[in-house]
N, CA, C and O atoms as CSV, one atom per row, in Angstrom:
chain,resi,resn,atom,element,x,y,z
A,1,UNK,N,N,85.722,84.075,91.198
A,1,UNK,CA,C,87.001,83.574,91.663
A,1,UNK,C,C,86.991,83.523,93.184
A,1,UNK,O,O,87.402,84.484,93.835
A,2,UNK,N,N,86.556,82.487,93.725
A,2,UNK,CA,C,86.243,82.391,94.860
A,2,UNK,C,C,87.746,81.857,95.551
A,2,UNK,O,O,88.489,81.236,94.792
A,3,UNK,N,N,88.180,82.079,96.911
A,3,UNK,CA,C,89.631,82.186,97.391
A,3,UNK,C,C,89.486,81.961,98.773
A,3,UNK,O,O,90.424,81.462,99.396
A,4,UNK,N,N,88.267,82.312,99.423
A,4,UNK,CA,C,87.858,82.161,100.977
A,4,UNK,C,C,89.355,82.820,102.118
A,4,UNK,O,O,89.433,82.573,103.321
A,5,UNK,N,N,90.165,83.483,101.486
A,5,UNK,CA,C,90.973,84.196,102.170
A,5,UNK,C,C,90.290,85.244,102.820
A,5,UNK,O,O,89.444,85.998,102.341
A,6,UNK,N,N,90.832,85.204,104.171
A,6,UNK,CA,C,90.084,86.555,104.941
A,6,UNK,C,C,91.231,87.839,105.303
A,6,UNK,O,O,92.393,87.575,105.612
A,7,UNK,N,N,90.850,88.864,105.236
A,7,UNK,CA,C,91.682,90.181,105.306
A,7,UNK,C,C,90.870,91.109,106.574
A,7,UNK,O,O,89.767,90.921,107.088
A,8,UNK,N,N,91.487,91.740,106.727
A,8,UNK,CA,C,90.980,92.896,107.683
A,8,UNK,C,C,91.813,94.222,107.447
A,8,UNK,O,O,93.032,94.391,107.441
A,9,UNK,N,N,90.733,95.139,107.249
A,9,UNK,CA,C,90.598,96.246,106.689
A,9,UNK,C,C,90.729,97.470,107.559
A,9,UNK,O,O,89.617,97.942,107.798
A,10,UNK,N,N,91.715,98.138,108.110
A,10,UNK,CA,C,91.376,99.196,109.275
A,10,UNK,C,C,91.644,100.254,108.679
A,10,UNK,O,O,92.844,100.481,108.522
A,11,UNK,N,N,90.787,101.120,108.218
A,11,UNK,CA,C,91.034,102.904,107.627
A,11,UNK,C,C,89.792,103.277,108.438
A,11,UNK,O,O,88.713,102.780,108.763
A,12,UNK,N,N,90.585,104.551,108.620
A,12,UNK,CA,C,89.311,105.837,109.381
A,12,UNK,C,C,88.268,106.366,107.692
A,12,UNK,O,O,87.259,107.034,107.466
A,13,UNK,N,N,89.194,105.649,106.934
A,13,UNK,CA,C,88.260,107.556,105.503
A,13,UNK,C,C,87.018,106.213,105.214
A,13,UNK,O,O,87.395,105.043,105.275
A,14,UNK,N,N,85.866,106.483,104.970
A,14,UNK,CA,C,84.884,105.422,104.841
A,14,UNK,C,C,84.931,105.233,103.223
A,14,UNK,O,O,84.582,104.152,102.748
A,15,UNK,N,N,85.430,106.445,102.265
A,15,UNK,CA,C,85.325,106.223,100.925
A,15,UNK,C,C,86.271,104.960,100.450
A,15,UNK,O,O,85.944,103.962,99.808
A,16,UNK,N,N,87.846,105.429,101.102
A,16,UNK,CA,C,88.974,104.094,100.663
A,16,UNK,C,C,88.258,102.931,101.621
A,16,UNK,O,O,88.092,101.871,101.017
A,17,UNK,N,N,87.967,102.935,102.510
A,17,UNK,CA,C,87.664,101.617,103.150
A,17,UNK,C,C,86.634,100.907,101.986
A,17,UNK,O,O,87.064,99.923,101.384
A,18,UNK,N,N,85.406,101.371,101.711
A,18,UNK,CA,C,84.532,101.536,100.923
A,18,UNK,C,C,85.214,100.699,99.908
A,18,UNK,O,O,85.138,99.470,99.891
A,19,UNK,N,N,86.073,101.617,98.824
A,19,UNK,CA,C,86.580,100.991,97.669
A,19,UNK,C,C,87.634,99.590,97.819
A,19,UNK,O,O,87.784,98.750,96.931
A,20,UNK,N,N,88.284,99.579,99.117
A,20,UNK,CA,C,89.140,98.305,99.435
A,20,UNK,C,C,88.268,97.349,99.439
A,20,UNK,O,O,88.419,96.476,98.584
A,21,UNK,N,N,87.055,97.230,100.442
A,21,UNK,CA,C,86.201,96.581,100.432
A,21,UNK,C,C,85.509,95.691,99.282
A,21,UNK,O,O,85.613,94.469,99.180
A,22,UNK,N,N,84.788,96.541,98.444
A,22,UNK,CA,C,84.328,96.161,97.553
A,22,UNK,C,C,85.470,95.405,96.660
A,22,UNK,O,O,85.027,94.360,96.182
A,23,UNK,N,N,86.914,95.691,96.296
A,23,UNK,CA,C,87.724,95.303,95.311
A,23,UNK,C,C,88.210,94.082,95.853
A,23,UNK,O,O,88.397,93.213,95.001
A,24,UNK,N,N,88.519,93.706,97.258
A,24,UNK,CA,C,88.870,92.602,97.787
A,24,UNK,C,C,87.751,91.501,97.726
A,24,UNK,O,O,88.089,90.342,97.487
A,25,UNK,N,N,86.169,91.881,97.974
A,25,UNK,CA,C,85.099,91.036,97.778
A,25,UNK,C,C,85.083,90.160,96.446
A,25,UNK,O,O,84.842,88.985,96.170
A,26,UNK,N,N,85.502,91.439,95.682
A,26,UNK,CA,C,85.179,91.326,94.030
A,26,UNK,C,C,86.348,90.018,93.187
A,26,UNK,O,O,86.264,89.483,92.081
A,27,UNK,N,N,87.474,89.857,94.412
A,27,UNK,CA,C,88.617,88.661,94.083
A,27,UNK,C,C,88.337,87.765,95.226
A,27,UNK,O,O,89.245,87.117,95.747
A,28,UNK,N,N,87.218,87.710,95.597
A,28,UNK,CA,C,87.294,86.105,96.569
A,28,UNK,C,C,87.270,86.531,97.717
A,28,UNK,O,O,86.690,85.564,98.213
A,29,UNK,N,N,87.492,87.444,98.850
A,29,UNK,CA,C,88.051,87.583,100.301
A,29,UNK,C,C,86.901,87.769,100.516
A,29,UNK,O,O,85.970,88.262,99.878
A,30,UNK,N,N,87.077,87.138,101.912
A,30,UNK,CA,C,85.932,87.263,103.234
A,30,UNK,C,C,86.890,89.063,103.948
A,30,UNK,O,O,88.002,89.197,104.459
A,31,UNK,N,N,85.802,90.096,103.636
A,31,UNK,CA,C,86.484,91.058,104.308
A,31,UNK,C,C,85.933,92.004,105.523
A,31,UNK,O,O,85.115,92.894,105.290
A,32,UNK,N,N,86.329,91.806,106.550
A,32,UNK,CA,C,86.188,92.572,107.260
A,32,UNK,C,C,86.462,93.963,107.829
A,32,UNK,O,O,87.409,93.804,108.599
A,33,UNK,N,N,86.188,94.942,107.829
A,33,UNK,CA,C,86.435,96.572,107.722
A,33,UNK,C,C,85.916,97.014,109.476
A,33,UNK,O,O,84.911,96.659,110.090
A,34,UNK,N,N,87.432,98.201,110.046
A,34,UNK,CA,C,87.068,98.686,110.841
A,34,UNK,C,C,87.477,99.964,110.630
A,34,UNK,O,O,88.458,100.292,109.962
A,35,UNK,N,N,86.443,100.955,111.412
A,35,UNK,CA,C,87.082,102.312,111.112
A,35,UNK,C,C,87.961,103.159,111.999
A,35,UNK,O,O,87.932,104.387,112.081
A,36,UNK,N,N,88.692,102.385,112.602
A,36,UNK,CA,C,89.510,102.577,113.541
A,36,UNK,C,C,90.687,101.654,114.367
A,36,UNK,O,O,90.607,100.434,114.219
A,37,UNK,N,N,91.702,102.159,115.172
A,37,UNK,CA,C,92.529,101.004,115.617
A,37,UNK,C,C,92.295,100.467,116.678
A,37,UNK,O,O,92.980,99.633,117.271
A,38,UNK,N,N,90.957,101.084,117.071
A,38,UNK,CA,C,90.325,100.443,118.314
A,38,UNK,C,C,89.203,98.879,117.979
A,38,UNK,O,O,89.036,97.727,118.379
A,39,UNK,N,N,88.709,99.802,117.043
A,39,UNK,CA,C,87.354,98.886,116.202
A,39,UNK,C,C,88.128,97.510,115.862
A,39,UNK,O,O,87.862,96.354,116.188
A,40,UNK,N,N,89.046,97.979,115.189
A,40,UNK,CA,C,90.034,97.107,114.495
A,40,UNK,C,C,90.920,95.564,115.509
A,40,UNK,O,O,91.211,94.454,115.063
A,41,UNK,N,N,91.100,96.047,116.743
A,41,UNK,CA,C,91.534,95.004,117.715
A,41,UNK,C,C,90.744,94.298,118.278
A,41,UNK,O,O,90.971,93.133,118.604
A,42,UNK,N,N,89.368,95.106,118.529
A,42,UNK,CA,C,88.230,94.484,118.800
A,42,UNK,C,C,87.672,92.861,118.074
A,42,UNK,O,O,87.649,91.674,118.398
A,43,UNK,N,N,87.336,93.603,117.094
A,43,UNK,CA,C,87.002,92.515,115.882
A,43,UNK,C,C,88.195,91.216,115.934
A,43,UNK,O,O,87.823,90.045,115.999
A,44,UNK,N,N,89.535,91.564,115.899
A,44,UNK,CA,C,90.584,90.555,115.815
A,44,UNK,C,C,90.177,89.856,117.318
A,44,UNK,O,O,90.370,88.640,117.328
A,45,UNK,N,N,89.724,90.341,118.399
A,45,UNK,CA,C,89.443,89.952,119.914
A,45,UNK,C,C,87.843,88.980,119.323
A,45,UNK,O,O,87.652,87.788,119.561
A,46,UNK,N,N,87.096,89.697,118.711
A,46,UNK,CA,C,85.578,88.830,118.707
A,46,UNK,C,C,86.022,87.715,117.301
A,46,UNK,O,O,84.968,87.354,116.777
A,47,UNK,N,N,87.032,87.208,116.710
A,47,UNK,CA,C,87.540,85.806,116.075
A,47,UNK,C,C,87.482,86.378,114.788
A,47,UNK,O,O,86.832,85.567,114.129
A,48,UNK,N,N,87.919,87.687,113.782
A,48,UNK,CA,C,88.043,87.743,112.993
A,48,UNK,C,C,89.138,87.151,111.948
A,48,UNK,O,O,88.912,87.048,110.742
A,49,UNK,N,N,90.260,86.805,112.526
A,49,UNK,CA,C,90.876,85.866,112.159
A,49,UNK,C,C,91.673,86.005,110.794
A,49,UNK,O,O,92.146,84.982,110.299
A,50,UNK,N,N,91.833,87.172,110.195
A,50,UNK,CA,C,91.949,87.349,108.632
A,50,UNK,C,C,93.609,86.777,108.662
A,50,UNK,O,O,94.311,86.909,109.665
A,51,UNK,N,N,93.951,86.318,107.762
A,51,UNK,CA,C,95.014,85.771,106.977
A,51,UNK,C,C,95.916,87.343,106.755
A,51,UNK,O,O,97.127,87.117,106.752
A,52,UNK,N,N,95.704,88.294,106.640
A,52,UNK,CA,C,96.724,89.435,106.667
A,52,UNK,C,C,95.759,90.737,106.941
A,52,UNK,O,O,94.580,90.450,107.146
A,53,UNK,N,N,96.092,92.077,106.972
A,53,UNK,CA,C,95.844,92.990,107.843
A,53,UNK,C,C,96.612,94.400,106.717
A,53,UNK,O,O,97.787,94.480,106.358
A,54,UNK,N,N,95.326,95.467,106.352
A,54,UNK,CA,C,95.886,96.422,105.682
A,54,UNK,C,C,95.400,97.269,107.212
A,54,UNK,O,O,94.469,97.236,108.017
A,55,UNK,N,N,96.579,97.950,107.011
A,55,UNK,CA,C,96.809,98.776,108.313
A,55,UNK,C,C,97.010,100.275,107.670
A,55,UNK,O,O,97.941,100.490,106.894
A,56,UNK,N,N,95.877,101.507,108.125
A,56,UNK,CA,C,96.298,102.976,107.986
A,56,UNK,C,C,97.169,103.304,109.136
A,56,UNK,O,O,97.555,102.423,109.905
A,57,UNK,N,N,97.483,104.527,109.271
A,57,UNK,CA,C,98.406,104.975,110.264
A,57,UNK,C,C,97.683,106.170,111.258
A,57,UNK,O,O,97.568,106.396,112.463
A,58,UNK,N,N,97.375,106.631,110.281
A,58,UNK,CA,C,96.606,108.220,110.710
A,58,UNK,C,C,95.105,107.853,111.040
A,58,UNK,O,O,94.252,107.527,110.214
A,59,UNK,N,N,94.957,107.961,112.309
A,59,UNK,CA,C,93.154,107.439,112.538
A,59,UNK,C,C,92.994,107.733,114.317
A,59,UNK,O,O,93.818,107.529,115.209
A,60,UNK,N,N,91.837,108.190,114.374
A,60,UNK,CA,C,91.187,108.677,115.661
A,60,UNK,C,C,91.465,107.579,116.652
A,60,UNK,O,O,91.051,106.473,116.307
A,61,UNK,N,N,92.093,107.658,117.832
A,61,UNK,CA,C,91.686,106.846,118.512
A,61,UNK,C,C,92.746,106.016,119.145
A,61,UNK,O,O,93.085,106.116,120.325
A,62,UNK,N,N,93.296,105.105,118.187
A,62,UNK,CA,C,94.605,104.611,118.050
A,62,UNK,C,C,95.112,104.502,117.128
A,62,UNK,O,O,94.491,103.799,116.330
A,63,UNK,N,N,96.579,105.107,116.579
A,63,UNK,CA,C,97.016,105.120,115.478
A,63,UNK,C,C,97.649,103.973,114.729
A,63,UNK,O,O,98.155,103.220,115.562
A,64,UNK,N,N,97.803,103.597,113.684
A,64,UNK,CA,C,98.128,102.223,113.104
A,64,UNK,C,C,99.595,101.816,113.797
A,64,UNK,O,O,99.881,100.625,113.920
A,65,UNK,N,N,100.193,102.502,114.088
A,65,UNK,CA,C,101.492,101.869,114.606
A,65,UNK,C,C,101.035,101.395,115.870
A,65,UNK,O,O,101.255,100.192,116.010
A,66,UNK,N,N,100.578,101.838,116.652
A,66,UNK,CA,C,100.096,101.515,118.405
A,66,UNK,C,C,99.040,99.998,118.207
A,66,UNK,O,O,99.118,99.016,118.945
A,67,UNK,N,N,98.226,100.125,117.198
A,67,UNK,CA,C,97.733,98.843,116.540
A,67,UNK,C,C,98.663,97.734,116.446
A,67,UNK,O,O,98.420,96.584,116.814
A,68,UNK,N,N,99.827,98.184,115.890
A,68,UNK,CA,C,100.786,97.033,114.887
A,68,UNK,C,C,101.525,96.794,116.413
A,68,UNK,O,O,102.146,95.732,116.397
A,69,UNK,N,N,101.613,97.449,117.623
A,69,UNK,CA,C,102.576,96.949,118.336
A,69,UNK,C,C,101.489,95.708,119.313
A,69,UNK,O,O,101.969,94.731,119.887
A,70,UNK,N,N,100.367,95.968,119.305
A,70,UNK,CA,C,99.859,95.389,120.010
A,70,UNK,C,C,99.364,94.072,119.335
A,70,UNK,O,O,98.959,93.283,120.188
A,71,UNK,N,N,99.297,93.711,118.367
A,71,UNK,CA,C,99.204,92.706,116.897
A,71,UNK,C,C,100.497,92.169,117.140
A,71,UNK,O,O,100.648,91.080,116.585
A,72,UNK,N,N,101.620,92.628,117.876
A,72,UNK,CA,C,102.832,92.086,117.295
A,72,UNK,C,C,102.985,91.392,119.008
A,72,UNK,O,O,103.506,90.306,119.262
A,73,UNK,N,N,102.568,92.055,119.711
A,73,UNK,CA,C,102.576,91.465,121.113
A,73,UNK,C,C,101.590,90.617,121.389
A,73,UNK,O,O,101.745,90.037,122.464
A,74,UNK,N,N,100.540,90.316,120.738
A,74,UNK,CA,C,99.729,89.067,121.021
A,74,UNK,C,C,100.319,87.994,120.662
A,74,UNK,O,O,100.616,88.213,119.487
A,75,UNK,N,N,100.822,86.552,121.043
A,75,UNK,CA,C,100.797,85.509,120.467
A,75,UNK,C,C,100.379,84.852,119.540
A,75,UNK,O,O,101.044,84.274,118.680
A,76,UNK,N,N,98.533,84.932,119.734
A,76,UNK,CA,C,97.760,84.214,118.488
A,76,UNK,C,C,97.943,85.128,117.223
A,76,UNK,O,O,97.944,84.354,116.266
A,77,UNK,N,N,98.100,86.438,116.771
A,77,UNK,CA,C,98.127,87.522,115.711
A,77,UNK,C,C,99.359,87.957,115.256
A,77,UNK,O,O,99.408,88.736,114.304
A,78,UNK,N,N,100.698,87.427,115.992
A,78,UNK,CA,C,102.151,87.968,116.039
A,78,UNK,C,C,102.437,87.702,114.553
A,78,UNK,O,O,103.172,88.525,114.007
A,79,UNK,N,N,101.911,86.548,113.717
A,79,UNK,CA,C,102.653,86.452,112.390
A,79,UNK,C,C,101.711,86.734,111.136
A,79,UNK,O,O,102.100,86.471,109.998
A,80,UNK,N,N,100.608,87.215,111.361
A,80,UNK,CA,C,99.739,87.624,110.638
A,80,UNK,C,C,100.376,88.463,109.896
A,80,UNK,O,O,101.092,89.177,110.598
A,81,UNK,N,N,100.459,88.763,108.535
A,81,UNK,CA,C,101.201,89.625,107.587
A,81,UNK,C,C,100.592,91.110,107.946
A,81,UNK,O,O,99.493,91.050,107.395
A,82,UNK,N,N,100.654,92.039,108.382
A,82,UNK,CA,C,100.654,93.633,108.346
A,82,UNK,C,C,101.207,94.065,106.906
A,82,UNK,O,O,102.325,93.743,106.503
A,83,UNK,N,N,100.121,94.976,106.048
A,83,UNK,CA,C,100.583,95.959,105.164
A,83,UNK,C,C,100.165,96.950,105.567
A,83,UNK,O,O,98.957,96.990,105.800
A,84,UNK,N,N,101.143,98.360,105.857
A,84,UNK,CA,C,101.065,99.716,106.276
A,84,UNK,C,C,100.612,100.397,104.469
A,84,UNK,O,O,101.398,100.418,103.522
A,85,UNK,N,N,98.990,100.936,104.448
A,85,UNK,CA,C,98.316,101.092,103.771
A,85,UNK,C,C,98.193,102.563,103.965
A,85,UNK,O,O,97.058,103.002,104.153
A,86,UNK,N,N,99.311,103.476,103.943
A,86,UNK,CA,C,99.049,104.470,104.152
A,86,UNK,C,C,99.435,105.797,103.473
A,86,UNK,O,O,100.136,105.578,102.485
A,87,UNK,N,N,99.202,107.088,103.687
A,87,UNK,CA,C,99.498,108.132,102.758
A,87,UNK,C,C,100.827,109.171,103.612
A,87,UNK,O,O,101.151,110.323,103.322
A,88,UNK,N,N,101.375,108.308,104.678
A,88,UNK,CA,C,102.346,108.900,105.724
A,88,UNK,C,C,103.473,108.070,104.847
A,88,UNK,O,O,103.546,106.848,104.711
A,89,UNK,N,N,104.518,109.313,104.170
A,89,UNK,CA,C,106.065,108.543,103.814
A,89,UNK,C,C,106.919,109.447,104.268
A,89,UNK,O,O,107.756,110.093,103.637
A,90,UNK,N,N,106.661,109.459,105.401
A,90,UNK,CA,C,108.268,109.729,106.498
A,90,UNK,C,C,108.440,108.946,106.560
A,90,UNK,O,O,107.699,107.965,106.518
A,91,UNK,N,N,109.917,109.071,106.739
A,91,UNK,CA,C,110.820,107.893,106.834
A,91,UNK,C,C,110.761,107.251,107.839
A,91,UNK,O,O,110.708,106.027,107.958
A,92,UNK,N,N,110.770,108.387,108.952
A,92,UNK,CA,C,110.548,107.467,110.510
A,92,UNK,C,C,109.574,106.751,110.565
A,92,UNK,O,O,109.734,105.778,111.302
A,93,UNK,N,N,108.337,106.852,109.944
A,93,UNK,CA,C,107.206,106.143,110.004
A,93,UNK,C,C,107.794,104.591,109.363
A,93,UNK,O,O,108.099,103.522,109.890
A,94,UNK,N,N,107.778,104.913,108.475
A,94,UNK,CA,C,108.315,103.950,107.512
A,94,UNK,C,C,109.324,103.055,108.256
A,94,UNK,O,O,109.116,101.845,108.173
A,95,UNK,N,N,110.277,103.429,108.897
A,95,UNK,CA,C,111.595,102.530,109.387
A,95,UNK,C,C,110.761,101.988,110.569
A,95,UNK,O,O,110.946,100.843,110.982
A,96,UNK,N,N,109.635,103.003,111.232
A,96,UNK,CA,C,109.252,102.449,112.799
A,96,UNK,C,C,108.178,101.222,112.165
A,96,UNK,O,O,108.069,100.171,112.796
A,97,UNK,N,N,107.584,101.383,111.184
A,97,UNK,CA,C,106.801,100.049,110.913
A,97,UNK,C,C,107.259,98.783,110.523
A,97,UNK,O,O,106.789,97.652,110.644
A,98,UNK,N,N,108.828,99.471,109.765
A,98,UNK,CA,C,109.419,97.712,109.235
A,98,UNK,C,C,110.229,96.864,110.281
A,98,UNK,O,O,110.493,95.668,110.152
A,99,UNK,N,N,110.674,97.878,111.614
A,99,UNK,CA,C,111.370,97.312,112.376
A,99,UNK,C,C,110.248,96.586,113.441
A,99,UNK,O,O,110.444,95.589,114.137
A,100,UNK,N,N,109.075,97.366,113.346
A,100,UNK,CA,C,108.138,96.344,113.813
A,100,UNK,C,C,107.527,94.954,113.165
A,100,UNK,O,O,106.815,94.325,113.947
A,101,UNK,N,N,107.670,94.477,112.074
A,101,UNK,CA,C,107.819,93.633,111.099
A,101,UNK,C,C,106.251,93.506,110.440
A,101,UNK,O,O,105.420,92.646,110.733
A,102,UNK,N,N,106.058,94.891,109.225
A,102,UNK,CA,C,105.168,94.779,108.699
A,102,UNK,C,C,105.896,94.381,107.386
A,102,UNK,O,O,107.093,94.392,107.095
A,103,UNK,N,N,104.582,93.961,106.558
A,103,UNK,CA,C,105.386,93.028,105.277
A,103,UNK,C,C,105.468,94.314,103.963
A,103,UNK,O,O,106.490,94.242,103.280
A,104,UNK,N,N,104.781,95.096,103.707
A,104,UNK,CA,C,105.101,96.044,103.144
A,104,UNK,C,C,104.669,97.373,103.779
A,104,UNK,O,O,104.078,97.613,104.831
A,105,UNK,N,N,105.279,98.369,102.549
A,105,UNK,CA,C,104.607,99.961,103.264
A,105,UNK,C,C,104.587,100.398,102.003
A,105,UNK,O,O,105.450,100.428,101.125
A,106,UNK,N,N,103.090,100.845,102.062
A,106,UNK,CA,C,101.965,100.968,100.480
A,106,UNK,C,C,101.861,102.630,100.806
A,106,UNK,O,O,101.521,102.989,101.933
A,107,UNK,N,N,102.094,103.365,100.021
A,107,UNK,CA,C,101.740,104.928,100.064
A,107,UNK,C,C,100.355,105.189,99.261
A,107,UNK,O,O,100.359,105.409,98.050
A,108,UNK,N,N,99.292,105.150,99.959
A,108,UNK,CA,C,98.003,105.104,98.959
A,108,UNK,C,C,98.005,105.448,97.636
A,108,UNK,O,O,97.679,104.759,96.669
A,109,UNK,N,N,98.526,106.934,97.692
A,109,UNK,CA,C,98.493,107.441,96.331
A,109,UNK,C,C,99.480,107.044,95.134
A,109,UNK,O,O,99.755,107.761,94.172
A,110,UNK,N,N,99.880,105.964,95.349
A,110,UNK,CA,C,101.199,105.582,94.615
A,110,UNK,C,C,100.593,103.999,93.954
A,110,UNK,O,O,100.954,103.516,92.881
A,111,UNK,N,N,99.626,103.407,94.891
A,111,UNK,CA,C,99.172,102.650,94.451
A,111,UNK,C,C,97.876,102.127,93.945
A,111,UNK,O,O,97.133,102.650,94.775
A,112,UNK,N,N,97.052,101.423,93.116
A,112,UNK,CA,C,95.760,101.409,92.901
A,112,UNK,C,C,95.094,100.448,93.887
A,112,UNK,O,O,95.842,99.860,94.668
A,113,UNK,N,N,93.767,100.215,93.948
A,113,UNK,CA,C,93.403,99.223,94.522
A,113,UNK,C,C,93.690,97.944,94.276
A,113,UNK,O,O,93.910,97.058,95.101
A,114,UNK,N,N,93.677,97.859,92.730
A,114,UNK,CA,C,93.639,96.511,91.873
A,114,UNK,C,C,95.460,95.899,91.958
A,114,UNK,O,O,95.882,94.806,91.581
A,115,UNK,N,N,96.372,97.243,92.688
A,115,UNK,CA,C,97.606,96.713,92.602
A,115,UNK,C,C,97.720,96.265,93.933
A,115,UNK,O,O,98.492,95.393,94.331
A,116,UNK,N,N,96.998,96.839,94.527
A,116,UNK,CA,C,97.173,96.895,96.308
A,116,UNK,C,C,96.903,95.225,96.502
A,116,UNK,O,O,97.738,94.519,97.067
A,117,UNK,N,N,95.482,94.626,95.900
A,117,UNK,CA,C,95.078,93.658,95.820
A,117,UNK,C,C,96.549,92.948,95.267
A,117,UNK,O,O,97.266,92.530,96.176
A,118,UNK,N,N,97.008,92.793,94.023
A,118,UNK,CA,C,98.181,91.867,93.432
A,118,UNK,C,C,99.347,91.816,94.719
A,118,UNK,O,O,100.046,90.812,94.856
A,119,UNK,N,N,99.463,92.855,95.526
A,119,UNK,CA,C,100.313,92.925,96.647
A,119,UNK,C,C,100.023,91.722,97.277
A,119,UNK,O,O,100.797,90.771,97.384
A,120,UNK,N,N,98.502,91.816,97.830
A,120,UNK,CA,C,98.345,90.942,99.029
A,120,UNK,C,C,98.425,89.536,98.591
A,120,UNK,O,O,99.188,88.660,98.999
A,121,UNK,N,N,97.457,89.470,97.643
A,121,UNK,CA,C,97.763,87.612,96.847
A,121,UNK,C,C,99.344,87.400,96.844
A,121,UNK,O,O,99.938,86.425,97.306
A,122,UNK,N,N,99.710,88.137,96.437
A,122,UNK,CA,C,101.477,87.734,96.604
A,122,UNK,C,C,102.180,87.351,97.132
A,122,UNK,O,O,103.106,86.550,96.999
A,123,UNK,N,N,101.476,88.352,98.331
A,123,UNK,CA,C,102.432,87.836,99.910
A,123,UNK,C,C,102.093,86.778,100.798
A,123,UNK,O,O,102.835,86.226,101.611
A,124,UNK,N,N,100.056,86.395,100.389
A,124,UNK,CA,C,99.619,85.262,100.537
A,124,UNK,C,C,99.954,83.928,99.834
A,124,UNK,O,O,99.700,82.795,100.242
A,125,UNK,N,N,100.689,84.362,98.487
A,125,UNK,CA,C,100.773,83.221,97.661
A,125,UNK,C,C,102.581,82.295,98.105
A,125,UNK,O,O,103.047,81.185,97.847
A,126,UNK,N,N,103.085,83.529,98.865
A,126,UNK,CA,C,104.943,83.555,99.168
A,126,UNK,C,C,104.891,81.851,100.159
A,126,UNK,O,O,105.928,81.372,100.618
């Protein structure tokens, strides 16, 4: 089921990156994986270009929100869909990511990969 949609992948844990990876390949996506929110802007800077953006929160370096503000302050990346892909459900987290305008907020453990995936086609398909 080939789809040529591209995603970008930013988690610090290499196992979930790992399993996102492979499950997004496995439905069509061109995917690109960084292990960090540094790695992660980089890649969007060298033309990665993905059609939407699973975003962790908790990660060395720069944390997914400091990511999402700077994604939201570029011009060329401002409407790229953001999903907050993460295992942080404070609320403040939660309210500080939607008022930054991410399209959902995924609590890892609440969701599977294979649902995480039905998420994104969804919001690609909207």
């Amino acid at each position: 089921m080939e789809n040529n949609r591209k995603i970008l992948i930013v988690e610090d844990d290499i196992f979930i990156r790992d399993i996102y990876k492979v499950r997004f390949e496995q439905e069509g996506f061109e995917v690109t994986v960084a292990e960090n929110g540094i790695v992660g802007l980089e890649k969007m800077q060298q033309g990665a270009n993905p059609e939407i953006i699973l975003l962790d929160i908790i990660m060395p370096g720069m944390n997914g929100i400091e990511v999402l503000k700077k994604i939201k302050a570029n011009d060329e990346w401002k409407d790229i869909p953001v999903i907050m892909l993460t295992n942080i459900s404070e609320k403040e987290k939660v309210t500080e990511s939607m008022e930054l305008g991410i399209k959902e907020y995924l609590i890892k453990s609440h969701f599977t990969p294979s649902e995480v995936v039905q998420k994104v086609n969804a919001l690609l398909n909207m």
